[in-house]
C-alpha positions in Angstrom: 0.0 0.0 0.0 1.5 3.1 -1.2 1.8 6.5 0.4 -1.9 8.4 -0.2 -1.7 12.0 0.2 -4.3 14.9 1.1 -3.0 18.3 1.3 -0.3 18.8 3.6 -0.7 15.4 4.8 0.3 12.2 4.3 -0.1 8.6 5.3 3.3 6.5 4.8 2.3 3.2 4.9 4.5 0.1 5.6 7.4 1.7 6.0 10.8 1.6 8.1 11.2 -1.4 11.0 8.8 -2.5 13.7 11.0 -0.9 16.1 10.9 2.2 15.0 7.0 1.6 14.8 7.3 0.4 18.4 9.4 3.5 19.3 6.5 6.3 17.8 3.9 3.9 19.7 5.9 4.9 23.1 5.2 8.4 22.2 1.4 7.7 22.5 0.4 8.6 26.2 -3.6 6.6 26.0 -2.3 4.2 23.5 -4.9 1.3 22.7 -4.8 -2.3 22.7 -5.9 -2.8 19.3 -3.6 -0.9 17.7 -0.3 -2.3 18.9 2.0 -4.8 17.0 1.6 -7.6 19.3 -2.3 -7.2 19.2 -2.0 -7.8 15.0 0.6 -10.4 15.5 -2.2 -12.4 17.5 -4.9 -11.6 15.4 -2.9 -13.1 12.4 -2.3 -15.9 14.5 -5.9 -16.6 15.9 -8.3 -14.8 12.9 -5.5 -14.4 10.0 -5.4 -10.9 9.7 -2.2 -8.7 8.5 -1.1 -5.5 9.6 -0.7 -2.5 7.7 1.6 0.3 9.7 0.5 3.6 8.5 2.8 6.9 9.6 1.1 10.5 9.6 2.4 13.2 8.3 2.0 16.8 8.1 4.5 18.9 6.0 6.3 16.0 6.3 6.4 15.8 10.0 5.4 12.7 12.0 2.1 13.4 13.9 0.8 9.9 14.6 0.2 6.5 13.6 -2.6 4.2 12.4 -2.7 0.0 12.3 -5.0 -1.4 9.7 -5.7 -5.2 9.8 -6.7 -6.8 6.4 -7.5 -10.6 5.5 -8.6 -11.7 2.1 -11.4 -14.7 1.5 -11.8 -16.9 -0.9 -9.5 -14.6 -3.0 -11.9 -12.2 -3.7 -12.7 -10.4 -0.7 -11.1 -8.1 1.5 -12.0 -7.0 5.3 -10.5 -4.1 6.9 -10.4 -2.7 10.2 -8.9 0.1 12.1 -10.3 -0.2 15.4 -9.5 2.5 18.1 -7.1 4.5 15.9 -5.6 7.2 15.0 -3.4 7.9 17.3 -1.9 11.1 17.8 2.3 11.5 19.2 2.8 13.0 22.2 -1.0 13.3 22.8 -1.1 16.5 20.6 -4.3 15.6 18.4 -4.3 17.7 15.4 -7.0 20.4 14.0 -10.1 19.4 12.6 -9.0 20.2 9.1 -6.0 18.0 9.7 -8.0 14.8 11.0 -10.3 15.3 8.5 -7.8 14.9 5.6 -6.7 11.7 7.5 -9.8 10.3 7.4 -10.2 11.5 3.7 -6.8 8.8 3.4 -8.1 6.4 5.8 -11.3 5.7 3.6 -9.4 5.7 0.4 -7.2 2.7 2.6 -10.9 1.5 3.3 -13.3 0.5 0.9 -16.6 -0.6 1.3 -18.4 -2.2 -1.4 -19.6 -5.4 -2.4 -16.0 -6.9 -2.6 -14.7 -4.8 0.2 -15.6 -4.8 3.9 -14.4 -2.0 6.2 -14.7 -1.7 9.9 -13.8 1.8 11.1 -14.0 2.0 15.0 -12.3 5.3 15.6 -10.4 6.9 18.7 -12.0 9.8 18.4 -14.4 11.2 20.9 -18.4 11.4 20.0 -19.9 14.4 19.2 -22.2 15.5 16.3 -19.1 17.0 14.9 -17.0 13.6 14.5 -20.2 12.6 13.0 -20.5 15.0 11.1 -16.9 14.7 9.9 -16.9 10.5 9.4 -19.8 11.3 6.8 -18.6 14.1 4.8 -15.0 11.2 4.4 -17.4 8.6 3.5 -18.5 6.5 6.6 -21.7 5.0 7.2 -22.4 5.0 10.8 -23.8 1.3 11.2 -22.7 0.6 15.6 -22.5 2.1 18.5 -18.9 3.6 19.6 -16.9 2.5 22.4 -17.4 3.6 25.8 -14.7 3.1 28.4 -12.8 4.7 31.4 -9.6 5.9 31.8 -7.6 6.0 34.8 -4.4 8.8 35.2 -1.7 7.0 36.6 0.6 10.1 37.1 -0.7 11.0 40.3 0.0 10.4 43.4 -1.2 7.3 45.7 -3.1 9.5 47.6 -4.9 11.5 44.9 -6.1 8.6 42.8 -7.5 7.3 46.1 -8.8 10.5 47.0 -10.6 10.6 43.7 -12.8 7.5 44.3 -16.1 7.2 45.0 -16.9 7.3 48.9 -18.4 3.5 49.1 -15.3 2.1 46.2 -12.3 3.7 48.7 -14.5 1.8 52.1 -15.3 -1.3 50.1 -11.1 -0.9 49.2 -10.5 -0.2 52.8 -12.6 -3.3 53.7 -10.6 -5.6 51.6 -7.2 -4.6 52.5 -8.3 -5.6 56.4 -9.3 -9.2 55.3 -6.2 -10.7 55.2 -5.9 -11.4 51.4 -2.4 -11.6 49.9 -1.9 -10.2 46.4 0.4 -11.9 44.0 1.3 -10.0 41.2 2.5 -12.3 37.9 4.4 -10.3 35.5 4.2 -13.3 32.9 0.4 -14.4 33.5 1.6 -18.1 34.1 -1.9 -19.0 34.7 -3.7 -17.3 32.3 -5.2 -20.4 30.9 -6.8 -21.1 34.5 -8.5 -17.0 34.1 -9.8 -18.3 30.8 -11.5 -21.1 32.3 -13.3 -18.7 34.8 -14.0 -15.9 32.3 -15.7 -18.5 30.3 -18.2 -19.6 33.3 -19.0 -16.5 34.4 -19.6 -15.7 30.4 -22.2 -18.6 30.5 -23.8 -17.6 33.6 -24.2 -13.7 33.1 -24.5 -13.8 29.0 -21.9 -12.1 27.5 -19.3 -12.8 24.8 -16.1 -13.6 25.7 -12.4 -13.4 24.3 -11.1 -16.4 23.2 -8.7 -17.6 25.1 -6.5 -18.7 21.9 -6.9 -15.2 21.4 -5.7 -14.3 25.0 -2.6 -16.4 25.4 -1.3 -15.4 22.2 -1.7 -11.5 22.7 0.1 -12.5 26.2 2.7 -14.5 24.4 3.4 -11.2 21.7 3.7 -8.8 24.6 6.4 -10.6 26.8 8.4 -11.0 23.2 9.2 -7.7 23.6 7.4 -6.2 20.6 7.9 -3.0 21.5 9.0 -0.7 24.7 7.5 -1.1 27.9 5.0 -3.6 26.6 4.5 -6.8 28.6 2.1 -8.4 31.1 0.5 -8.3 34.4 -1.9 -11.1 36.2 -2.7 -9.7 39.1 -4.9 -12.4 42.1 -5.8 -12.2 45.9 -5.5 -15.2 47.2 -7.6 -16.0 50.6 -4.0 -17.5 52.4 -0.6 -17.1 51.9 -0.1 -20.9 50.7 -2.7 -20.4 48.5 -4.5 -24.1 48.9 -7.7 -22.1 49.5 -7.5 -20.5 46.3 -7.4 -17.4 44.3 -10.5 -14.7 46.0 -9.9 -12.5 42.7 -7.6 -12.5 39.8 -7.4 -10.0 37.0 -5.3 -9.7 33.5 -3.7 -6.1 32.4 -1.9 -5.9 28.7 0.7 -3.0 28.9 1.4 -1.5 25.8 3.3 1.2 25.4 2.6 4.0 27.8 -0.6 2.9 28.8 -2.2 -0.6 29.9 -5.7 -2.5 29.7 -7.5 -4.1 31.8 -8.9 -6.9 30.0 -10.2 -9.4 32.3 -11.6 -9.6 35.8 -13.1 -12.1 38.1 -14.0 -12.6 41.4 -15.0 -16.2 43.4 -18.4 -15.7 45.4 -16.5 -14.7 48.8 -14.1 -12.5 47.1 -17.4 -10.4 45.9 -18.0 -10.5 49.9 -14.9 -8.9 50.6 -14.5 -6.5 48.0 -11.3 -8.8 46.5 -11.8 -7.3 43.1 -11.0 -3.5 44.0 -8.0 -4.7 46.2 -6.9 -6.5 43.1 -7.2 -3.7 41.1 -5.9 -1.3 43.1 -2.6 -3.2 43.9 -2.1 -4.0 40.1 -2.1 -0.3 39.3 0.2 0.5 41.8 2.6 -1.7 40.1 1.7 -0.7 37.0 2.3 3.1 37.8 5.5 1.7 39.5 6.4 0.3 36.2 6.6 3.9 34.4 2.5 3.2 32.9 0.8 6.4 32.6 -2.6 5.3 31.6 -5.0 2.2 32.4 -7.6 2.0 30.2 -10.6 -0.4 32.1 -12.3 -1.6 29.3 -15.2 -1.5 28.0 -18.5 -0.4 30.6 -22.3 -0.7 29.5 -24.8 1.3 32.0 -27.9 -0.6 30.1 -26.3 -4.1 29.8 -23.4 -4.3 32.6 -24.9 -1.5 35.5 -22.7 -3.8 37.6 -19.5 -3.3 36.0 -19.8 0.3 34.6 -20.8 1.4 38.3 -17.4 -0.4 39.5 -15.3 0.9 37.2 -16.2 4.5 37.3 -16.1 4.2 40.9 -12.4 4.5 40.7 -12.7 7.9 39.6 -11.4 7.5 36.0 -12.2 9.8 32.9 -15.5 8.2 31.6 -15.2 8.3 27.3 -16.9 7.4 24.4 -16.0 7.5 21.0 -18.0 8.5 17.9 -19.3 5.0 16.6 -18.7 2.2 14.7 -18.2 2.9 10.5 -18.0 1.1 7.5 
């Protein structure tokens, strides 16, 4: 795929290593899990999909970078996807004229007709402008957007727990009185165990889960080393210090980048009692933000489907977001 240019600006696609790739990704402070290498190196694996690594330009300068994943069937057609991209260096996100004309490229990169299948789930923040914008490229609104919370890492201990909801910090204070013992796994050893348990608790509260194929090998990509400061983090309470009675809670965090994602939670039915989960959480962004992370990135909340879960994760006193929708 050739370099496709709109004005001033440019997308250079394909071009220079995967560590230099890995080094512009660094710059990105809320970087997302579907857009780093080791995410397309699993999805090739798991779904065969390859990446295209797109560089923008203005006047020649680097401004940020866009992953597109492409797999062809039965030799005649193509699907594409950018999911949760653009992203913007140094967190500088351009004017509108200049995301514009990279969506003017982006569409050119992604076409949708009979023999071509795009999938445009952009980081960029809803609004009747975006909307607005997406059209006037060429996108057909067809799905909702994304809605998530962020967490700041870069403060201190006691402002991020001073920035939680009343009942979240007690239910926290709770759990760290109740004698749990938090083992942090910077290799998720047992991530095939989690897998297990998020497939139950998929059954029981009717929700679609990630494979755990899917899982491992994302896990397996990130402790390669595919790019700076990207790796893993499985995170458990366990109910004793041998551990014979068992993990309470156990959660799974990609880092990539500058930022991480928490991708997978769950809780036993007396680690629900004793608040497990938040201690879990907690602990595992302490280390994170140890680790030089700047950004955790919750995943995905619901209010309609998942009150539960949105209510938890907002409690923490992240940055609630959504972004503009889901495009062909």
């Amino acid at each position: 795929m050739p370099t496709s240019t709109e004005g001033a600006v440019s997308i250079l696609w394909n071009e220079g290593t995967v560590g230099e790739w890995a080094a512009l990704f660094a710059r990105v402070p809320r970087s997302t899990l579907p857009q780093c290498f080791a995410y397309a190196g699993a999805m090739g694996r798991t779904h065969g999909f390859v990446p295209r690594l797109g560089l923008i330009r203005r006047d020649g300068v680097p401004i940020g970078i866009v992953q597109l994943l492409e797999r062809r069937t039965l030799r005649l057609f193509h699907q594409r996807q950018i999911h949760r991209g653009p992203l913007w260096l140094d967190g500088a996100e351009p004017d509108p004229a200049t995301q514009e004309a990279v969506f003017r490229l982006l569409r050119r990169a992604c076409p949708d007709n009979p023999l071509n299948r795009a999938s445009l789930l952009p980081e960029l923040a809803a609004g009747p402008e975006a909307e607005a914008m997406l059209q006037r490229c060429g996108f057909r609104r067809f799905g909702p957007g994304y809605r998530t919370v962020w967490l700041d890492l870069s403060r201190g201990e006691e402002a991020l727990r001073a920035a939680m909801a009343r009942d979240w910090r007690q239910r926290l204070k709770g759990a760290e009185k109740a004698g749990l013992v938090i083992d942090l796994d910077w290799e998720a050893k047992n991530l095939p165990w989690l897998m297990k348990q998020e497939h139950d608790q998929a059954l029981t509260k009717q929700f679609r889960p990630m494979t755990g194929a899917l899982a491992v090998r994302i896990r397996n990509a990130l402790l390669k080393g595919g790019g700076k400061g990207d790796g893993v983090l499985m995170a458990a309470a366990l109910e004793d210090r041998s551990g014979k009675a068992g993990p309470a809670a156990s959660a799974l965090f990609y880092i990539h980048g500058a930022a991480a994602t928490y991708q997978i939670g769950w809780s036993s039915e007396s680690g629900r009692k004793s608040g497990a989960m938040r201690l879990v959480l907690w602990r595992a962004a302490l280390a994170l933000k140890a680790r030089g992370v700047g950004w955790l990135d919750l995943g995905g909340i619901n209010p309609d489907s998942a009150p539960g879960v949105t209510e938890f994760k907002l409690g923490t006193g992240g940055q609630a977001v959504e972004s503009a929708g889901l495009y062909r």
